[in-house]
ROTI-234830 format. One record per atom (N, C-alpha, C): residue in one letter; x, y, z. Coordinates in steps of 0.2 Angstrom, whole numbers, plus 5000, padded with zeros to 4 digits. Layout:
aXYZ
...
END
This chain:
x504551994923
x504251944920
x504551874922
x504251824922
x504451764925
x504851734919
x505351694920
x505851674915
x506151584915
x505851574911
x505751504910
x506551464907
x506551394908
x507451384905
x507251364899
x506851384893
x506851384888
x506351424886
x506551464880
x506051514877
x505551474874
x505051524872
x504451504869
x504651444863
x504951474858
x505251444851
x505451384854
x505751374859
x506351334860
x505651274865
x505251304867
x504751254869
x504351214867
x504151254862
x503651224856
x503951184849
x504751194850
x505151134845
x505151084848
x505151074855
x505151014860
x504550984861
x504051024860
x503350984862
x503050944854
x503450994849
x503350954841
x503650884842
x504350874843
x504550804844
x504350784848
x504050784854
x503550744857
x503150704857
x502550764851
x501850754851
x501750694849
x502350654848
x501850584844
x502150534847
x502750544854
x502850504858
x502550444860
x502550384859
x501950344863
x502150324868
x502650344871
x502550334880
x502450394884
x502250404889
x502050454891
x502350504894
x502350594892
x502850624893
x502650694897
x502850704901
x502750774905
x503450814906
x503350884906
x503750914909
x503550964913
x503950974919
x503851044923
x504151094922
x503851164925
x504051204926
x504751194930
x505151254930
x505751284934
x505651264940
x504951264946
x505051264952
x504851174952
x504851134946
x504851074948
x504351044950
x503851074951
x503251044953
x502551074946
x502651154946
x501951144940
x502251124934
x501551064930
x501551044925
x501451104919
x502151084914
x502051124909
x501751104901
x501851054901
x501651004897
x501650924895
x500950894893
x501050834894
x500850814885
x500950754885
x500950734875
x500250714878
x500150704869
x499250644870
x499150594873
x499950544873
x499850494876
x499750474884
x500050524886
x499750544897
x499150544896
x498950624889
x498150624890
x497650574890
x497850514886
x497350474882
x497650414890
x497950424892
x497850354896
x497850364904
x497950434905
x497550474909
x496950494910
x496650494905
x496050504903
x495850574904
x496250634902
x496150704904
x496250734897
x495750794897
x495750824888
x496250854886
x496550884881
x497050944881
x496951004886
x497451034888
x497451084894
x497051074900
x496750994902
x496850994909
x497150984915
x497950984912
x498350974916
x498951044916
x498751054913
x499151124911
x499051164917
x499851184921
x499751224926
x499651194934
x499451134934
x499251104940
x499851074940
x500051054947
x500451024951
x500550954950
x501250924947
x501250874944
x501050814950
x501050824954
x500750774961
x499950754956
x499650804955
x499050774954
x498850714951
x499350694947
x499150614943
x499650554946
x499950604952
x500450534955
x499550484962
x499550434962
x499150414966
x499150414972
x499950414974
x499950424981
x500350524981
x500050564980
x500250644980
x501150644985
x501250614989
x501750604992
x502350584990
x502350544987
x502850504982
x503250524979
x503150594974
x503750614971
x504150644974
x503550674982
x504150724985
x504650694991
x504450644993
x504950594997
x505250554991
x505050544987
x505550484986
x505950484980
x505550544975
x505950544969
x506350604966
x506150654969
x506150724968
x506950734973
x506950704980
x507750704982
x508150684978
x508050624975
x508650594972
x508750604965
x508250654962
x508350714957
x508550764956
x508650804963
x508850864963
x509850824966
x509750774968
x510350774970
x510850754965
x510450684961
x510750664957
x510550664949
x510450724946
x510350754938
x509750734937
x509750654937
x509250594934
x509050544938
x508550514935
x508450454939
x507850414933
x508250344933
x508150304928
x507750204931
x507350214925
x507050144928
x506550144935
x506250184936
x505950194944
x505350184943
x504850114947
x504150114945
x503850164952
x503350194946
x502850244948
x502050224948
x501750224954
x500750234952
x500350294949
x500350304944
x500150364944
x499250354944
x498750414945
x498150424946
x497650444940
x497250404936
x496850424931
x496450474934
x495950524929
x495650544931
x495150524936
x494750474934
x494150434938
x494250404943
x495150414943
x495250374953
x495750304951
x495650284946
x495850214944
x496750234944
x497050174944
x497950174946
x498150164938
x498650184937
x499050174932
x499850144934
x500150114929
x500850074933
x501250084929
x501850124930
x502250144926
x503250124928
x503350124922
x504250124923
x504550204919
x504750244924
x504750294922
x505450324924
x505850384919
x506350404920
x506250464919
x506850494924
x506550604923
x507250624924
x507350674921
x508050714920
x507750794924
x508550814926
x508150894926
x508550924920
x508150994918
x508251024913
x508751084912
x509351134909
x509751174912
x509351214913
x509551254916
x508851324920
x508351284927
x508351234925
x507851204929
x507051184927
x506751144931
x506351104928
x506451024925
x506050984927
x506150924925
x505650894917
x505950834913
x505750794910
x505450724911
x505050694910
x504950624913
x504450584908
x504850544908
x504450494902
x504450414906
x503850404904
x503550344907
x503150314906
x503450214903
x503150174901
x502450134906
x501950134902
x501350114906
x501750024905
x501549994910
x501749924913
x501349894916
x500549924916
x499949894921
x499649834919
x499849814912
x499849734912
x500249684913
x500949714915
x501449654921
x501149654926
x501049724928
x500849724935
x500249694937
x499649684934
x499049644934
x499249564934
x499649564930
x499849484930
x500349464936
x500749524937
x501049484945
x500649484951
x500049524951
x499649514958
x499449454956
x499249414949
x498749344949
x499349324950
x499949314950
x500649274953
x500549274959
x500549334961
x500449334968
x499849304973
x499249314969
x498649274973
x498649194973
x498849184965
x499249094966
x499549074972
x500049144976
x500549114979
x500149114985
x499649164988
x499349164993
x498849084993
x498649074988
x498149024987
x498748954992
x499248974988
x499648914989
x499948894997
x499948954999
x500048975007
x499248945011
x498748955010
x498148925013
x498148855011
x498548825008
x498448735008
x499048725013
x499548765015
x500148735020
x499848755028
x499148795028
x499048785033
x498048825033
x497748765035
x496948775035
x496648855040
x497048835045
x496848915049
x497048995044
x497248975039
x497349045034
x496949045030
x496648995029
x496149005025
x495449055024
x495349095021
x494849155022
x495049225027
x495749185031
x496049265035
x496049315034
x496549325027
x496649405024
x495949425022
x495449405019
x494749405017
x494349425022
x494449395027
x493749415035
x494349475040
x495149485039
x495549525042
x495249595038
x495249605032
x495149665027
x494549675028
x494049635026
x493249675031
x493049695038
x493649695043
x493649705050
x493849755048
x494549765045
x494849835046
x494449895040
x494149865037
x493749925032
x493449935037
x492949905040
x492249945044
x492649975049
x493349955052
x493650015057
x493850065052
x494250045047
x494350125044
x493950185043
x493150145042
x492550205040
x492450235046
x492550185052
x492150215058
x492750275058
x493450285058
x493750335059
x494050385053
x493450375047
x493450415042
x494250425037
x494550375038
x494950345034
x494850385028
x495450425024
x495150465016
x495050415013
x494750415007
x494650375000
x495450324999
x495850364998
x496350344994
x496750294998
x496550295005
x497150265011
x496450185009
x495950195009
x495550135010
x495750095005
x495950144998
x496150064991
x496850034992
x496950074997
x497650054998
x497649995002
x497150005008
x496949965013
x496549865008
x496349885006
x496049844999
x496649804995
x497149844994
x497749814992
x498149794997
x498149815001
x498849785007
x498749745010
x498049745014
x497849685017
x497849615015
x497449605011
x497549525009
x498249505006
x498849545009
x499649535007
x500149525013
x499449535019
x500049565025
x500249485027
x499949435026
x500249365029
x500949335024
x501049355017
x501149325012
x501849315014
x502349335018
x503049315021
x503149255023
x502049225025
x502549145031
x502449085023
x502549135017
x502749075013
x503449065014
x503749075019
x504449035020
x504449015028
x503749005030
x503848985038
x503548895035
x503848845038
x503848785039
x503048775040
x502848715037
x502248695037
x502048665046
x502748635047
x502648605054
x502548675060
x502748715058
x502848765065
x501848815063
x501748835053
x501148845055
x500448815058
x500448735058
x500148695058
x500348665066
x500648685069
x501048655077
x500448665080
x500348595084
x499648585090
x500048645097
x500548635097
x501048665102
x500748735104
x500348755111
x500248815111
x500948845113
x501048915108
x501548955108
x501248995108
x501749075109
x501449135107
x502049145101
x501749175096
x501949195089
x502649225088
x502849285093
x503549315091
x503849305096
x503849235099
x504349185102
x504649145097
x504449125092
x504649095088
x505049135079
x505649125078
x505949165075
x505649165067
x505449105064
x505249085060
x504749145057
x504249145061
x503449185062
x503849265065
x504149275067
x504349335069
x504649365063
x505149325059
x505249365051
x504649375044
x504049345047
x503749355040
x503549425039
x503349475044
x503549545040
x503849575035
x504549525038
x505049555036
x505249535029
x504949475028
x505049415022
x504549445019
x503949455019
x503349475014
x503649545012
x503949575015
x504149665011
x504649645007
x505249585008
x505649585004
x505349554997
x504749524997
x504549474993
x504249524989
x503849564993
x503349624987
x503849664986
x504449704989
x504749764984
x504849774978
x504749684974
x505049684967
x504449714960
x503849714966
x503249734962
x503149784961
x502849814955
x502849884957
x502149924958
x501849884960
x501049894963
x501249924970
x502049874975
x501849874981
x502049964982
x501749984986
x501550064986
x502050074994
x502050114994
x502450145005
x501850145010
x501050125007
x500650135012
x500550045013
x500650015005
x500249965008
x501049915012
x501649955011
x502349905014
x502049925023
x501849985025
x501749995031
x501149955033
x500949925029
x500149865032
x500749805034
x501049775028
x501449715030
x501949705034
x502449765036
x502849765037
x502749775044
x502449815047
x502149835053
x501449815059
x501149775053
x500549735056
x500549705062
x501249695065
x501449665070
x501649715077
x501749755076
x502149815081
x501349825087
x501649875089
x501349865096
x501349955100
x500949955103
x501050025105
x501450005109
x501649985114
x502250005119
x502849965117
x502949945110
x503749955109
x503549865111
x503149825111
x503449745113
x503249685107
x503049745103
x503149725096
x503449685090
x503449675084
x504049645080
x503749685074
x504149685067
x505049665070
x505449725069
x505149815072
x505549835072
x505449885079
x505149865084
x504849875090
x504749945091
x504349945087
x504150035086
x503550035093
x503650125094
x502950135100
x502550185097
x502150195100
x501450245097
x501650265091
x501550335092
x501350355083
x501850345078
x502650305083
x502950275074
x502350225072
x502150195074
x501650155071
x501250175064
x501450165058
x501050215055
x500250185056
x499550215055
x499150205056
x498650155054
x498950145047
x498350085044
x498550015047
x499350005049
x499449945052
x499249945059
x499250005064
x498750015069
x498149985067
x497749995063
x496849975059
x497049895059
x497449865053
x497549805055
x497949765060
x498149775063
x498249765071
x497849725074
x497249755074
x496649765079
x496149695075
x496149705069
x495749695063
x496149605064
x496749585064
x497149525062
x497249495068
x497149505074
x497049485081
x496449465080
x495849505079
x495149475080
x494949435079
x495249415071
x495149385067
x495549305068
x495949305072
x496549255073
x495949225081
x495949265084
x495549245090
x494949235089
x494549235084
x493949205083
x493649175078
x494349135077
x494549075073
x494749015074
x494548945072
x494948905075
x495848915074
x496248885079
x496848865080
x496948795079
x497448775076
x497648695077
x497748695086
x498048735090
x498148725097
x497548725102
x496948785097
x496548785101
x495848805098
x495248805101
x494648825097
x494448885098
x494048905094
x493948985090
x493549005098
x493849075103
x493549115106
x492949165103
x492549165108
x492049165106
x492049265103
x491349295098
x491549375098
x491649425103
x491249395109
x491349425115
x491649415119
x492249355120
x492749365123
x493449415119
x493449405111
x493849445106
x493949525108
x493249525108
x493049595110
x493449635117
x493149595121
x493249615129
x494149615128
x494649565125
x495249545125
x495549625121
x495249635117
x495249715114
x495349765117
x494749765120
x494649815127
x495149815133
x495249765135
x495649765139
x496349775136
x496749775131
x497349785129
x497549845127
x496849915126
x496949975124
x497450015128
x497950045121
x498350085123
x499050035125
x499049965125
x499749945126
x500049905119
x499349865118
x499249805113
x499149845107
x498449875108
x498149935103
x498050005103
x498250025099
x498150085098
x497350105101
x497250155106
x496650165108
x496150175105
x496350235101
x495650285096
x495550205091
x495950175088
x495750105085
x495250065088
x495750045093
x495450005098
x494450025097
x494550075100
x493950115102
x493350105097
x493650125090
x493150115086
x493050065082
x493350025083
x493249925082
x492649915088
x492849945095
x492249915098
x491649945097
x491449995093
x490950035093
x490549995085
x490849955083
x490649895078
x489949885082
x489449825078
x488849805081
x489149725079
x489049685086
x489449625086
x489049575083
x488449605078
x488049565075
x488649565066
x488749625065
x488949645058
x489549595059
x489949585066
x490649555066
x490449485065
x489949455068
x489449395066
x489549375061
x489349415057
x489049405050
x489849375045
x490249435046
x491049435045
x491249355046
x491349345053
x491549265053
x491349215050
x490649235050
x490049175046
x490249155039
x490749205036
x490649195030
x491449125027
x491049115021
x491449075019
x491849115013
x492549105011
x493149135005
x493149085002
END
């Protein structure tokens, strides 16, 4: 018979003190992964009835299923506990939840974790954050509508290459954030008549690196959407910025955006230069597969209809 680190009795005087917990609480089993119990308050803001969580793998309510086991679960088996750590977790209906959460492991084994919902900071820092974007398209006019017509480029590549559900909301979130680092690039250098190429210039070469530090503090920013902003810039042969990653380090939706923020950039005006036309953007794509872009990307941006791309540019934000 299987042997749990706490007897029956001994489980159900734990789940009595719990049951009226208002913040939300789970426990696993021994192997650390099946859920053995959660209070009403997961339930109700979960949106799951009694006993639907019972026995399924506590990944199921995490949003991104990955996250506890890269990220949280090391530094719990290493170190007993882990305290104050924002988590996304997954409502039933698909919808995010935004927590500040702490888990201990239990003697015998098995963890505990309690976690405060915090999805109305979190709501309120992304409207800080669209102010700041907002604030960034008056220091420079070519940015106006970017993230907007760059996230409609890269959706229609994601479907053409069947992108799961879950990478697209992420894609949704990430994108219109991947620019938000050149709030510390000089109004002169983004508005410079001066043709240059962009990661010649160091200012423009750290905003990557400036926008992940700016988002880590949120606890929306997720590991898929750090890989849109952080990466956006890289390159398949390594001549990239700013950690000159080659092929498949690349992770892939900054591959998607890549493609997507180029096209967009190129058939747009410049203060240096006027907006190239879709079918040179196109061709300029074509010709760069496999060193600039990633190919199968590449590929299926071009298999877009240059009418729907039309329509994209046309539009005003």
């Amino acid at each position: 018979m299987k042997k749990y680190p706490f007897t029956k009795a001994e489980m159900l005087k734990m789940c009595k003190e719990l049951l009226n917990h208002t913040d939300m609480v789970v426990i696993t089993d021994r192997d650390d992964v099946t859920i053995r119990y959660v209070n009403p308050a997961t339930l109700k803001l979960l949106g799951y009835e009694a006993g639907d969580l019972f026995g399924t793998p506590v990944n199921t309510i995490f949003f991104d299923p990955k996250d506890r086991d890269t990220r949280i679960l090391p530094e719990l088996r290493r170190r007993g506990s882990f305290a104050n750590y924002q988590i996304v977790l997954r409502t039933k209906s698909g919808d995010r939840v935004y927590a500040l959460a702490s888990t201990k492991r239990m003697p015998g084994g098995g963890t505990i974790g309690i976690g405060k919902d915090i999805s109305r900071e979190v709501n309120a820092d992304r409207e800080r954050l669209e102010m700041m974007y907002r604030s960034l398209e008056m220091k420079s006019r070519y940015l106006r509508g970017h993230s907007e017509r760059t996230y409609e480029y890269a959706s229609l590549i994601a479907q053409q290459l069947n992108v799961p559900s879950d990478e697209m909301q992420e894609l949704e979130r990430g994108v219109p954030l991947h620019d938000i680092g050149k709030m510390r690039v000089d109004s002169s250098v983004l508005n410079s008549r001066k043709r240059f190429k962009a990661h010649q210039d160091p200012q423009l070469r750290l905003h990557p690196e400036n926008g992940d530090s700016l988002l880590q503090r949120f606890a929306f920013y997720t590991p898929r959407m750090r890989d849109i902003v952080l990466y956006h810039h890289e390159r398949m042969d390594g001549y990239g910025y700013p950690k000159g990653l080659t092929g498949g380090e690349v992770p892939q939706l900054a591959r998607v955006v890549k493609v997507a923020d180029v096209f967009d950039a190129l058939t747009t005006k410049r203060p240096y230069r006027t907006a190239h036309s879709i079918e040179w953007a196109m061709g300029y794509i074509k010709k760069n597969r496999g060193t600039e872009f990633d190919y199968l990307v590449a590929n299926n941006f071009l298999k877009i209809p240059s009418s729907k791309l039309r329509e994209i540019r046309s539009k005003q934000f």
